[in-house]
C-alpha atoms as a printed R data frame, in Angstrom:
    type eleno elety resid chain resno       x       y       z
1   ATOM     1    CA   UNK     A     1  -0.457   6.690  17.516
2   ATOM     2    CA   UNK     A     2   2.696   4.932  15.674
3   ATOM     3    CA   UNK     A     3   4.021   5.487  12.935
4   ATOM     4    CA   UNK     A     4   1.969   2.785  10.255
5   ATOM     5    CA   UNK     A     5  -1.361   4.035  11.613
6   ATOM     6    CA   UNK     A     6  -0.113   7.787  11.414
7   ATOM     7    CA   UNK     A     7   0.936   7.347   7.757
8   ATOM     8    CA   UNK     A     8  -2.181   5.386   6.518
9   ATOM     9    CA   UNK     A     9  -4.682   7.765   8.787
10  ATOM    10    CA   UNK     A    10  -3.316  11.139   7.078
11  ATOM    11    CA   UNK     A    11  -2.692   9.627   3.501
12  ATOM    12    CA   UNK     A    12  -5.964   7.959   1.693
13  ATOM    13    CA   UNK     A    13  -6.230   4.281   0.088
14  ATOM    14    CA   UNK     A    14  -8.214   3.469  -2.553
15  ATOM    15    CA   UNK     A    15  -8.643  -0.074  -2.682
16  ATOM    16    CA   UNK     A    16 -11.004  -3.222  -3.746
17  ATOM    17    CA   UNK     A    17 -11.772  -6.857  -4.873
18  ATOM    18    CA   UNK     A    18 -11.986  -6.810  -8.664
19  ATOM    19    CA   UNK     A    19 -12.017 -10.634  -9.053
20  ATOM    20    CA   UNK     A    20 -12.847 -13.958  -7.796
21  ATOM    21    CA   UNK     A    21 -11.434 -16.781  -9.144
22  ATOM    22    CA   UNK     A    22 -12.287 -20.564  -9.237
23  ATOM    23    CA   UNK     A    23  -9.356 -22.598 -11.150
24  ATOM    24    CA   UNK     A    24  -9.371 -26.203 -11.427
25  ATOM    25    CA   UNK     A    25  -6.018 -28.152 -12.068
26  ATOM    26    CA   UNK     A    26  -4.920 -28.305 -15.033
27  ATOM    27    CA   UNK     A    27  -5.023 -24.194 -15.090
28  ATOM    28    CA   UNK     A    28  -2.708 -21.275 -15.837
29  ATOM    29    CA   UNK     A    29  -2.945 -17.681 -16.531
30  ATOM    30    CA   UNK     A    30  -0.522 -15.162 -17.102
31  ATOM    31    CA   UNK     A    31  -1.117 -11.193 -15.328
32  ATOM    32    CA   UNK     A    32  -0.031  -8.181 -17.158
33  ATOM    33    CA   UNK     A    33   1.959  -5.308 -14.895
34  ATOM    34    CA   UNK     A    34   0.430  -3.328 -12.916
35  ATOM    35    CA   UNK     A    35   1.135  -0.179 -15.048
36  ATOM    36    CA   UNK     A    36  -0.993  -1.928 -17.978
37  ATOM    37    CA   UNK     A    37  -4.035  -2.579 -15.171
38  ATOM    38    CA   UNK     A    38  -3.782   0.581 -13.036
39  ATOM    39    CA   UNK     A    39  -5.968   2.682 -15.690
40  ATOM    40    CA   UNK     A    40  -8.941   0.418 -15.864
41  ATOM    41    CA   UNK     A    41  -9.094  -0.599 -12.161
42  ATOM    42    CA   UNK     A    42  -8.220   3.513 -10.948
43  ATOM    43    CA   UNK     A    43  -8.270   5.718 -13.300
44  ATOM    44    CA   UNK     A    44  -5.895   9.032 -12.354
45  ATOM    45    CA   UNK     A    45  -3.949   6.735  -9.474
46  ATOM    46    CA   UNK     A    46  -0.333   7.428  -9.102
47  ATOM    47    CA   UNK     A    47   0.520   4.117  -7.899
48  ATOM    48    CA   UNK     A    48  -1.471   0.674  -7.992
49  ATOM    49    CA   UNK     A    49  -0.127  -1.899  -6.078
50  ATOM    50    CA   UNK     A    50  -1.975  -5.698  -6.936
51  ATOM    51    CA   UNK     A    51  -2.064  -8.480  -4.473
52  ATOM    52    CA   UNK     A    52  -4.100 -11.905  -4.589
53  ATOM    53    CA   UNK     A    53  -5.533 -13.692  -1.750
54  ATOM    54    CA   UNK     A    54  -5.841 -18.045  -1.529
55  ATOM    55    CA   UNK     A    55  -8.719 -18.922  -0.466
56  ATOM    56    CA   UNK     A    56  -8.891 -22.859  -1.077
57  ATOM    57    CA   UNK     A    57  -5.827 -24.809  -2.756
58  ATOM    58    CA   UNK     A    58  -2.567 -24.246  -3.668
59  ATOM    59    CA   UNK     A    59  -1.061 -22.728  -6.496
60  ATOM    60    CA   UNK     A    60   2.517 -21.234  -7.805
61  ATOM    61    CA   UNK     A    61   3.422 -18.248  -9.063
62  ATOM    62    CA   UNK     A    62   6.179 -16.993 -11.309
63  ATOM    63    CA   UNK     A    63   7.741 -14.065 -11.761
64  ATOM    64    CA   UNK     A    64  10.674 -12.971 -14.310
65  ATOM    65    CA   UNK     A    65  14.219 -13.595 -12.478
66  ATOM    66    CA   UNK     A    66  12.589 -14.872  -9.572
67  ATOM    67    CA   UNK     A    67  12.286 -18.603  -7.939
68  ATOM    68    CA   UNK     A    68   9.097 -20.306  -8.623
69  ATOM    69    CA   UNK     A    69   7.000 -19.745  -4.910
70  ATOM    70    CA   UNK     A    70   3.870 -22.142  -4.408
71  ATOM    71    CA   UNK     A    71   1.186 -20.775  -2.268
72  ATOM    72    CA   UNK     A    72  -1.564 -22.636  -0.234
73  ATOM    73    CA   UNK     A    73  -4.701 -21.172   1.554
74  ATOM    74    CA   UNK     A    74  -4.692 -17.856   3.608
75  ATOM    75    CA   UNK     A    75  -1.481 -16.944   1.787
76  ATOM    76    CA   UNK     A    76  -1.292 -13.364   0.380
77  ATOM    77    CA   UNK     A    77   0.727 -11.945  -1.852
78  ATOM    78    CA   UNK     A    78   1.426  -8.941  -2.903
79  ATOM    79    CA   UNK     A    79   3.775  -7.515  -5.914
80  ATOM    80    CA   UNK     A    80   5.436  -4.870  -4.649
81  ATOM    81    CA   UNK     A    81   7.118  -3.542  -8.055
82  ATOM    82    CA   UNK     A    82   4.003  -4.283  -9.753
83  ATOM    83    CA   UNK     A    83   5.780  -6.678 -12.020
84  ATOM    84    CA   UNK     A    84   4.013  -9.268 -14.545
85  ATOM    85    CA   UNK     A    85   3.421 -12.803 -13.637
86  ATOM    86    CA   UNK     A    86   2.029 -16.328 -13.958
87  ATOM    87    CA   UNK     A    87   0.072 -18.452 -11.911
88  ATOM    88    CA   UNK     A    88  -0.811 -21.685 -11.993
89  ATOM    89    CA   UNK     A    89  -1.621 -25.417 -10.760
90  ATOM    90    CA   UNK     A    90   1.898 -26.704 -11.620
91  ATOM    91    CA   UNK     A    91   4.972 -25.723 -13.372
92  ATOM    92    CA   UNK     A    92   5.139 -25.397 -17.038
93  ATOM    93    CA   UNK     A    93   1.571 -25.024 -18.121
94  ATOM    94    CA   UNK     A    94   1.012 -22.960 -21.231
95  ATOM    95    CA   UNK     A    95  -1.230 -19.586 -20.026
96  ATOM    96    CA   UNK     A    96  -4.879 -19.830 -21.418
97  ATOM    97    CA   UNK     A    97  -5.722 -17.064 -23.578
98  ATOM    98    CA   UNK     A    98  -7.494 -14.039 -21.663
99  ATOM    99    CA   UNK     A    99 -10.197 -12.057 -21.726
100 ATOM   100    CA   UNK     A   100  -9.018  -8.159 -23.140
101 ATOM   101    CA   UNK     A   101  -8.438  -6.662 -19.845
102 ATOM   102    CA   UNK     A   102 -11.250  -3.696 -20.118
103 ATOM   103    CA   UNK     A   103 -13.500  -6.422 -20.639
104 ATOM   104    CA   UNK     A   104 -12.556  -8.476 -17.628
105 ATOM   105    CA   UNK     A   105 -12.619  -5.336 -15.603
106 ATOM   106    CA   UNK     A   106 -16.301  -4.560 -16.575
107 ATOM   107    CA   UNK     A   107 -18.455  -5.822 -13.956
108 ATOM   108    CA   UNK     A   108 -16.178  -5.757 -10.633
109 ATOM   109    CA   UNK     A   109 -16.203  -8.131  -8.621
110 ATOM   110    CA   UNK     A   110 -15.921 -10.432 -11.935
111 ATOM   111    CA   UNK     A   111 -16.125 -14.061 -11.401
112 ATOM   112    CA   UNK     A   112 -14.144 -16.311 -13.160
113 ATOM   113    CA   UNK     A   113 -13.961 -20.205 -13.325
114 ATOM   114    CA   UNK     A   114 -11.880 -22.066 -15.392
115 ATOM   115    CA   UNK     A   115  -9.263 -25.073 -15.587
116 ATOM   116    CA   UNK     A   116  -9.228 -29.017 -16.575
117 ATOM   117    CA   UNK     A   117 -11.612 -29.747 -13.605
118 ATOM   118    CA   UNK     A   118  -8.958 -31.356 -11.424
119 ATOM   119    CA   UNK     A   119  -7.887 -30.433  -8.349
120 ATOM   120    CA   UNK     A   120  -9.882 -26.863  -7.025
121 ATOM   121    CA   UNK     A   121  -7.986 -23.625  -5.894
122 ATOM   122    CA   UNK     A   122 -10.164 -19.980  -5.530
123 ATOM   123    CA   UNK     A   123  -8.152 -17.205  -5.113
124 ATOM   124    CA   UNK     A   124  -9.000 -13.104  -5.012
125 ATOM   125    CA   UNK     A   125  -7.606 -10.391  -6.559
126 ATOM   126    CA   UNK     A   126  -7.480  -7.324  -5.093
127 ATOM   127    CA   UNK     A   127  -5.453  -3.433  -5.308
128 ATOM   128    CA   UNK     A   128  -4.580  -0.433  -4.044
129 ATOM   129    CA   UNK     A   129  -4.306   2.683  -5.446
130 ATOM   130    CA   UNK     A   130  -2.332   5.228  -3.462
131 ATOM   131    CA   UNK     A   131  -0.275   9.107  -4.194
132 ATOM   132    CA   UNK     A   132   3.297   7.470  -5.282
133 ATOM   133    CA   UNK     A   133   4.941   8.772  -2.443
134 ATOM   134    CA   UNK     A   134   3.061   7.249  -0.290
135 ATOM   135    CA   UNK     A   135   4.224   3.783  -2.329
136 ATOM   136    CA   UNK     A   136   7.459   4.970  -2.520
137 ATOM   137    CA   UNK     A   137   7.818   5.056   1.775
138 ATOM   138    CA   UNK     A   138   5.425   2.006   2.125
139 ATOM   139    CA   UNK     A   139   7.068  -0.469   0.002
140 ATOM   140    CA   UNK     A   140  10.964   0.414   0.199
141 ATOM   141    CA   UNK     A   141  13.161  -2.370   0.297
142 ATOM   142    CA   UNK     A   142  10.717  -4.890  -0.352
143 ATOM   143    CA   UNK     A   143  10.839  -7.963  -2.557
144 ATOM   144    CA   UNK     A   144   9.239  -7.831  -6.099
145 ATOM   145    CA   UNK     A   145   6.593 -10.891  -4.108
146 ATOM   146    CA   UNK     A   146   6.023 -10.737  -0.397
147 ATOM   147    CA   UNK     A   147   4.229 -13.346   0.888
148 ATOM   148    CA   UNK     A   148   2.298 -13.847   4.400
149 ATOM   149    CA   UNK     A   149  -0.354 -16.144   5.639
150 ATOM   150    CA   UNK     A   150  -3.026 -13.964   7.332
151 ATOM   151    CA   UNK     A   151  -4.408 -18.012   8.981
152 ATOM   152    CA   UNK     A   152  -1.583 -17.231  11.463
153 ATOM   153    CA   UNK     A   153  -2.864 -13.702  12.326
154 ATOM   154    CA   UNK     A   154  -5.619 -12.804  15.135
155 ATOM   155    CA   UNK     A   155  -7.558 -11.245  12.497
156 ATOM   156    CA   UNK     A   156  -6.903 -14.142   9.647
157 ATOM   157    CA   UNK     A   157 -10.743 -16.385  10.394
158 ATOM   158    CA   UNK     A   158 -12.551 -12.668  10.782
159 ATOM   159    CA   UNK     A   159 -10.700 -11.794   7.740
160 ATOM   160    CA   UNK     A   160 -11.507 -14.638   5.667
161 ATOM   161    CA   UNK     A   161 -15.304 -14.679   6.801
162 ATOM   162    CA   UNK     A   162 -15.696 -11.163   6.258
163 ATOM   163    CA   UNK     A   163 -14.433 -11.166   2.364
164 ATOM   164    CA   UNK     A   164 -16.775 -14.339   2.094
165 ATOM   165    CA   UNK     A   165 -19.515 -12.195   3.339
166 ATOM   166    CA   UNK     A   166 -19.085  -9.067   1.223
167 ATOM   167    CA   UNK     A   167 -18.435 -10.897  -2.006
168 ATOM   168    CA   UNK     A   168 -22.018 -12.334  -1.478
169 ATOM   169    CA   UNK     A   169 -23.073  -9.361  -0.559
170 ATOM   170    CA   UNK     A   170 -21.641  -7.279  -3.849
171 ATOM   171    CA   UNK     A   171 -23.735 -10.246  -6.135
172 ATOM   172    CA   UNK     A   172 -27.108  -9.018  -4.291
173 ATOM   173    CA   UNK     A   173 -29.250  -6.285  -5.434
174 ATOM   174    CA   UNK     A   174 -28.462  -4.453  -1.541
175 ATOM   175    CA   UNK     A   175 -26.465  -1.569  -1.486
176 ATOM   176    CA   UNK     A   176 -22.855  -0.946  -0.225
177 ATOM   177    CA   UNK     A   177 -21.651  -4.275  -0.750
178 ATOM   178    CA   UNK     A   178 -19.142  -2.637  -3.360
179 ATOM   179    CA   UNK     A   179 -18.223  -0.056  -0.563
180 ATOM   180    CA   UNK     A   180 -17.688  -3.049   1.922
181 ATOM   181    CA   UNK     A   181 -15.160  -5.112  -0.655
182 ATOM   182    CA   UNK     A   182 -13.449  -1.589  -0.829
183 ATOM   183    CA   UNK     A   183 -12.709  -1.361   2.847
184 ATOM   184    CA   UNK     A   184 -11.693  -5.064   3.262
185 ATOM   185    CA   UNK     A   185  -9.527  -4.673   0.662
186 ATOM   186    CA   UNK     A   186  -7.645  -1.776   2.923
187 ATOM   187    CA   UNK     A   187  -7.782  -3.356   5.923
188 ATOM   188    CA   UNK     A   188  -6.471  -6.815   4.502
189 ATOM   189    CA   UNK     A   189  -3.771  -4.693   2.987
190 ATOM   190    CA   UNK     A   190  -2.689  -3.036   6.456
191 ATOM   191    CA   UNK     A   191  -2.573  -6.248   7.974
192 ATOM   192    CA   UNK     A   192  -0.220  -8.056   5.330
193 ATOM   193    CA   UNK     A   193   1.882  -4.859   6.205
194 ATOM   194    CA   UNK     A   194   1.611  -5.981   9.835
195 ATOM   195    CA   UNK     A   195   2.121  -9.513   9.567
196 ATOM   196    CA   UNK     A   196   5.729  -8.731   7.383
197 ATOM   197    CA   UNK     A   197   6.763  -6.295   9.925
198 ATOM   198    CA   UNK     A   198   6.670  -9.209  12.671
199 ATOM   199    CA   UNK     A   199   7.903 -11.607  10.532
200 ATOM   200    CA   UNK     A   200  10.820  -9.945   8.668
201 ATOM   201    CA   UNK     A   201  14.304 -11.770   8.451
202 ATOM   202    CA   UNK     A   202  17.457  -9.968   9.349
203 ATOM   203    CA   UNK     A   203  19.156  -8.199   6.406
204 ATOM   204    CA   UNK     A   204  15.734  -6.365   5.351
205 ATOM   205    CA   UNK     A   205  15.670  -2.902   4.395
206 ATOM   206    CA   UNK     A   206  13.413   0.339   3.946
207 ATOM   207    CA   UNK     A   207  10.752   1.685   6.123
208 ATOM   208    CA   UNK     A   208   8.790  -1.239   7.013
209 ATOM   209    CA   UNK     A   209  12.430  -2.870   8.497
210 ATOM   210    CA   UNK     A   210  12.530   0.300  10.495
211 ATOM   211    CA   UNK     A   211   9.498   0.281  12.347
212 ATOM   212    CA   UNK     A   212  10.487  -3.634  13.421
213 ATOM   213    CA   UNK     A   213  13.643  -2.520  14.441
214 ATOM   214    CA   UNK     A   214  13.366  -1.373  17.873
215 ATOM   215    CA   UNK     A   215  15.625   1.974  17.514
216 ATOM   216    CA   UNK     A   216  14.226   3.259  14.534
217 ATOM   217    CA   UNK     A   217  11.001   2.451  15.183
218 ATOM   218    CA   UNK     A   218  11.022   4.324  17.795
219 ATOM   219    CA   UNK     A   219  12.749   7.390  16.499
220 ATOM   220    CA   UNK     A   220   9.922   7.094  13.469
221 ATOM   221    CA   UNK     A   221   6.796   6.563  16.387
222 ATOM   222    CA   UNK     A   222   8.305  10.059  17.956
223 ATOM   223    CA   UNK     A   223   8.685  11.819  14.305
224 ATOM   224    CA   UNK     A   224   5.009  10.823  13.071
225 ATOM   225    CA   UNK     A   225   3.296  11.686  16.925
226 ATOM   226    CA   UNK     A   226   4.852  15.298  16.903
227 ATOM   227    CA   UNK     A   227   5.941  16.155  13.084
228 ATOM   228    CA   UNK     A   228   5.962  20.039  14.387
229 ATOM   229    CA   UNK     A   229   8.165  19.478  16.568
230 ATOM   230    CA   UNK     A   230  11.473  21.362  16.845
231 ATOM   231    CA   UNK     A   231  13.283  18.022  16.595
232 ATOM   232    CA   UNK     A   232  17.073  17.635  16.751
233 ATOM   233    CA   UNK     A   233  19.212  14.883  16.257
234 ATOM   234    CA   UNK     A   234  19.973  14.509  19.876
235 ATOM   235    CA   UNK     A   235  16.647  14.626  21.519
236 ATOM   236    CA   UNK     A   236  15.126  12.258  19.205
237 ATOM   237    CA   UNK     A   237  18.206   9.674  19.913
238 ATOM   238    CA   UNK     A   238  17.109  10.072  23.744
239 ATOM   239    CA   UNK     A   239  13.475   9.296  22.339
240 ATOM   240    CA   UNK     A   240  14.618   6.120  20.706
241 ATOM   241    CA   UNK     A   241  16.322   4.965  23.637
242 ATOM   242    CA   UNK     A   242  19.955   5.270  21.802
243 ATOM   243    CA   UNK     A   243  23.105   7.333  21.385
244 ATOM   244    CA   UNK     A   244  23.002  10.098  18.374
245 ATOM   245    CA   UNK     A   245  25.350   7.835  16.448
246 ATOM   246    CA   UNK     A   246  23.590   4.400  16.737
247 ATOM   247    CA   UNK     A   247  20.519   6.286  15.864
248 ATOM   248    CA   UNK     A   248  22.212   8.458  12.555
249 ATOM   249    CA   UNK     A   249  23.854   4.721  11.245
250 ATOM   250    CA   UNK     A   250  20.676   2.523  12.474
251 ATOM   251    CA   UNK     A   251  18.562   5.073  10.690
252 ATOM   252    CA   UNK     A   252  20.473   5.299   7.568
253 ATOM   253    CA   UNK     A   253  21.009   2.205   6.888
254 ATOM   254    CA   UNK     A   254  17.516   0.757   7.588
255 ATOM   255    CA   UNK     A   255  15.141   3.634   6.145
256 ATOM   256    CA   UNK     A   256  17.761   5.218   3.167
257 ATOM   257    CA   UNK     A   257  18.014   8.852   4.219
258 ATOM   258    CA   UNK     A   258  18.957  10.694   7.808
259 ATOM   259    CA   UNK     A   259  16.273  11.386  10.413
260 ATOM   260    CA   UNK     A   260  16.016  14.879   9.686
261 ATOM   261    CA   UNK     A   261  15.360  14.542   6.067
262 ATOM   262    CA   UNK     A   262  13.197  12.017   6.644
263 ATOM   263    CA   UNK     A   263  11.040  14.323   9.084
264 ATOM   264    CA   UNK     A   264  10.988  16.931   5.804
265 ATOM   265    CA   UNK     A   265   9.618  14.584   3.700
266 ATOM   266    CA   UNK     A   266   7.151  13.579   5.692
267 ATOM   267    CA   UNK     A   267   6.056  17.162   6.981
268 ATOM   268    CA   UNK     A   268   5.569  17.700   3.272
269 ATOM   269    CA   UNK     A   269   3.479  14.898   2.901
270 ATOM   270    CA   UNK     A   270   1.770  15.827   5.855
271 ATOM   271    CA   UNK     A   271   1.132  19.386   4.251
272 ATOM   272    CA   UNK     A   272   0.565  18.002   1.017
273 ATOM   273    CA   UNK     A   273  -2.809  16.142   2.231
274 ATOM   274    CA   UNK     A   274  -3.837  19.417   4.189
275 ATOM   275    CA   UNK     A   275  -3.753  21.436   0.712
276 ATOM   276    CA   UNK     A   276  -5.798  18.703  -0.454
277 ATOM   277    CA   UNK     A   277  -8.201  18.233   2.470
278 ATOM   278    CA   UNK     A   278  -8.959  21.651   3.518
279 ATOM   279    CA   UNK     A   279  -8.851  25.418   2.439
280 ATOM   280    CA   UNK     A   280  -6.578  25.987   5.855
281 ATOM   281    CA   UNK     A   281  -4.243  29.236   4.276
282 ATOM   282    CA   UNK     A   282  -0.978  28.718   3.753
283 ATOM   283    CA   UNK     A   283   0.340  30.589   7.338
284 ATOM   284    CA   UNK     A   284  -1.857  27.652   8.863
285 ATOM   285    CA   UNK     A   285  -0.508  24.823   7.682
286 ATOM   286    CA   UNK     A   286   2.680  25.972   7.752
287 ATOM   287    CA   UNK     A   287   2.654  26.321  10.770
288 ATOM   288    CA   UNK     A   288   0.978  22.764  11.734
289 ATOM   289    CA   UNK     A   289   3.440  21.284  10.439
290 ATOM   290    CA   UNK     A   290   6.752  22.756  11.901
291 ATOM   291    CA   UNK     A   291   7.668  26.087  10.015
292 ATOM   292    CA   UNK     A   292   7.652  29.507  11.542
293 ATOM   293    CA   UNK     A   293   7.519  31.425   8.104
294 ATOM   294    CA   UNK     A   294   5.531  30.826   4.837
295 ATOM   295    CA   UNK     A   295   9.060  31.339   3.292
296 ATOM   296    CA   UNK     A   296  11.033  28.526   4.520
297 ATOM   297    CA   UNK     A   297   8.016  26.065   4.072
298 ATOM   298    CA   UNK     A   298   7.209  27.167   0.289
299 ATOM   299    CA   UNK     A   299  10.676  26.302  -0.406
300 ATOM   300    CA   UNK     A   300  11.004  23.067   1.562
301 ATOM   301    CA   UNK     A   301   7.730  22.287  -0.136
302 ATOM   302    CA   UNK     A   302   8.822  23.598  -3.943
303 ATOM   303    CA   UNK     A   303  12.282  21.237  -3.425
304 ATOM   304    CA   UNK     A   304   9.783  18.025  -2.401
305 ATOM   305    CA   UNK     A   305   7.348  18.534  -4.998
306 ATOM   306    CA   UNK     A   306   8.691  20.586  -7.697
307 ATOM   307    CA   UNK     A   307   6.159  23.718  -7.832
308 ATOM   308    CA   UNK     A   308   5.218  25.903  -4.543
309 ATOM   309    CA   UNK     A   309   2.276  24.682  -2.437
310 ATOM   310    CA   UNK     A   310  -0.600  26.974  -4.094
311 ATOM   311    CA   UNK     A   311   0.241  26.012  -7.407
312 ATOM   312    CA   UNK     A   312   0.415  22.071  -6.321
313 ATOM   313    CA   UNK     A   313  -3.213  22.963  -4.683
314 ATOM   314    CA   UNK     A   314  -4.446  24.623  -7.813
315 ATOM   315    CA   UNK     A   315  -3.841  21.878 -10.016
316 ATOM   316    CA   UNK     A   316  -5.778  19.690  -7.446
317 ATOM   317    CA   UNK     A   317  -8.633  21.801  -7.133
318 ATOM   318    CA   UNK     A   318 -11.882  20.399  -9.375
319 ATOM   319    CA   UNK     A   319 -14.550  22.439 -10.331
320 ATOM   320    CA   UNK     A   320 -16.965  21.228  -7.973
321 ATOM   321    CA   UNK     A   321 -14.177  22.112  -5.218
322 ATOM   322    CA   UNK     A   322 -13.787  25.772  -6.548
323 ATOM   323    CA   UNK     A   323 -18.383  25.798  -6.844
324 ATOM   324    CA   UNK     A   324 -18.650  25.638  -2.735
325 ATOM   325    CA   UNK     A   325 -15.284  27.324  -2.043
326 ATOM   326    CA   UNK     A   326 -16.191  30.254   0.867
């Protein structure tokens, strides 16, 4: 398995379609962070990450410090800092005054038309809610707005005709149309992922630019299909297809950190969703994930996330959990 399906198979996504827009030109309206949204659409995320889908029309958005970008159908973007911003038919509008966000957030998916009934543009807004390390490795070195069209992709039409379907779907009185939008959200996600990997420009950084780059990529494929592994430096350069210094600079430079730190963190990420997922003991998953002593994983695990790995558990454990523990 590579590396992007490793990391989003071992470390959950909580995602959905909160609202379905239909603007007509004239129209503006301004977004608050994500920070400000994150507690209404998740409540207890670490991270929310907010991305719209167009669906019909074209539109531009503006963000602080940033060139205006104008979107047209089966573009998606996605605010990778979670930063405020406007969107609109045109340049220069004035924002219309909004809803109080709780309200808007009420019934999910809401629908929402508005605008000077000129020229029509639908869009979708979507999120995902995800542990912020997770973020932190997922969206490194990205733009505050990346932008793809999912039209070009194999799976843009199925895409497209599968949101249609579940948004109908989530209006009827069957159930699991909510649970549908949920997944579609995820998987539409994953594939924006997908579609920047392939399309990146040279000069990108951060984990994403290192599973496009052939070398790291493949150093990162070998790290994620064998994380217990006794890995060294050497071996996984012969994995990658490159010398041990190519691999230390390429690796560096492209993901932020060496290839053995980077195998820590994610062994501790790794053991992090076992102490979640399962009452494995501690020898267990210590072991599963590359140590040969409780000892030198509690502390690898205390320096990643601040407190030894029962303590981390306990404060993850809910009272239902602790009802049906053996």
């Amino acid at each position: 398995m590579d590396a992007l399906s490793e990391t989003l198979r071992v470390v959950q996504l909580v995602g959905a379609i909160f609202l379905q827009g239909r603007f007509t030109a004239p129209w503006c309206y301004q977004s608050p962070p994500a920070d400000a949204a994150a507690p209404l659409l998740e409540p207890g995320a670490e991270r929310v990450v907010i991305f719209h889908m167009i669906t019909e029309g074209e539109c531009v958005v503006e963000l602080p410090s940033q060139p205006p970008t104008w979107l047209t159908a089966g573009d998606v973007i996605v605010f990778s800092q979670g930063d405020a911003h406007r969107m609109g038919s045109a340049l220069g509008l004035e924002p219309a005054p909004g809803r109080p966000l709780k309200e808007l957030l009420q019934r999910r998916p809401r629908q929402l038309n508005f605008g000077g009934g000129g020229a029509t543009t639908r869009l979708l807004c979507g999120y995902l809610a995800c542990d912020a390390r997770l973020a932190r490795l997922l969206l490194a070195g990205l733009p505050p707005l990346v932008r793809v069209n999912v039209r070009g992709s194999n799976a843009g039409a199925w895409l497209e005709a599968s949101v249609r379907y579940a948004l109908a779907e989530a209006r009827s009185p069957r159930p699991g149309g909510s649970g549908v939008l949920s997944k579609l959200a995820e998987v539409l996600f994953i594939e924006v992922l997908r579609l920047y990997i392939n399309e990146q420009s040279a000069g990108r950084t951060g984990w994403l630019a290192g599973l496009g780059d052939r070398v790291v990529g493949g150093a990162l494929n070998a790290l994620h299909q064998r994380p217990a592994h006794a890995w060294t430096l050497e071996e996984l350069a012969r994995e990658a297809g490159a010398s041990r210094s190519v691999l230390a600079e390429r690796f560096q430079h492209l993901v932020g950190i060496s290839p053995m730190q980077y195998l820590i963190q994610w062994r501790m990420m790794l053991a992090a969703n076992l102490l979640c997922g399962s009452k494995a003991p501690l020898a267990r998953i210590a072991e599963d994930v590359g140590y040969q002593t409780d000892t030198a994983f509690i502390r690898a695990f205390r320096r990643e996330y601040g407190v030894p790995p029962a303590t981390w558990r306990r404060g993850r454990t809910t009272p239902a959990d602790m009802a049906v523990a053996p």
